[in-house]
C-alpha positions in Angstrom: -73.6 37.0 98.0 -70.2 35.7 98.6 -68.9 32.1 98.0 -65.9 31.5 99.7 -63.9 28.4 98.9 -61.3 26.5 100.5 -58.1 26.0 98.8 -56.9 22.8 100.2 -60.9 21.6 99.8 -60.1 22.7 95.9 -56.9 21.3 95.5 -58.3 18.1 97.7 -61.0 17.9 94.7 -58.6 18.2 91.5 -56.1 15.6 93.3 -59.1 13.2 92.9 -60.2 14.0 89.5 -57.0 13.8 88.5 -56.4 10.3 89.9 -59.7 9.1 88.2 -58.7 10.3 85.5 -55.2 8.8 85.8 -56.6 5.6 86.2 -58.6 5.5 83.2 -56.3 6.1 81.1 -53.8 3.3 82.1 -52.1 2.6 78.5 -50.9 6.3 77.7 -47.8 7.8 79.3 -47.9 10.3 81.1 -45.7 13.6 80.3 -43.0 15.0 82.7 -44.9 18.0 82.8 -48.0 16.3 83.6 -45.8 14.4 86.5 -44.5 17.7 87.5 -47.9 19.2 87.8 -49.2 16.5 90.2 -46.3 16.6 92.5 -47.1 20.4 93.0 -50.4 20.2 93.4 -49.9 17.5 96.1 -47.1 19.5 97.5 -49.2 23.0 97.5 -51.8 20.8 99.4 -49.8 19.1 101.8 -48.8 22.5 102.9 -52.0 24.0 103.6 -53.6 21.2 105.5 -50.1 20.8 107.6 -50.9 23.2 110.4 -55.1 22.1 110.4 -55.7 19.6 113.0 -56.8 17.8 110.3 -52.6 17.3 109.3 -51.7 17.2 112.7 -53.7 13.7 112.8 -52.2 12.7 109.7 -48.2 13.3 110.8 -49.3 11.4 114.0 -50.8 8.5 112.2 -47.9 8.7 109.4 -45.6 8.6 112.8 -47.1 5.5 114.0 -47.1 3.5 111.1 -43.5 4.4 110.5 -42.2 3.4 113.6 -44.5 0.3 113.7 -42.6 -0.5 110.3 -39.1 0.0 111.8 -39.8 -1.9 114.8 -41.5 -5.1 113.0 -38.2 -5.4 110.9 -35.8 -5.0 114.4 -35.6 -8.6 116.3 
């Protein structure tokens, strides 16, 4: 039997545990390292969904909202 899993579905999964656990903890400070380590992993992920459809949506929506912004602030 193999089990193959998805990387961005795995990275997807620690983002969230990380967040939860991130909010739990809302007294300590966090570490640079510990910083560092969540920017990569959101990075890492970022890349791997970007050619999906799945990030194709999300630029377009990202797009949208983005130039909704910069037009509400134009008179």
């Amino acid at each position: 039997m193999v089990l193959s899993i998805n990387v961005a579905v795995l990275l997807a999964v620690i983002i969230v545990v990380r967040l939860r656990l991130r909010l739990r903890r809302r007294t300590e400070a966090r570490s640079r390292n510990d910083e560092k380590l969540t920017v990569v992993i959101v990075l890492v992920f970022g890349v791997l969904i970007a050619p999906t459809a799945f990030g194709k949506t999300v630029l377009d929506v990202v797009g949208q909202l983005a130039q909704g912004v910069t037009q509400s602030g134009s008179p």
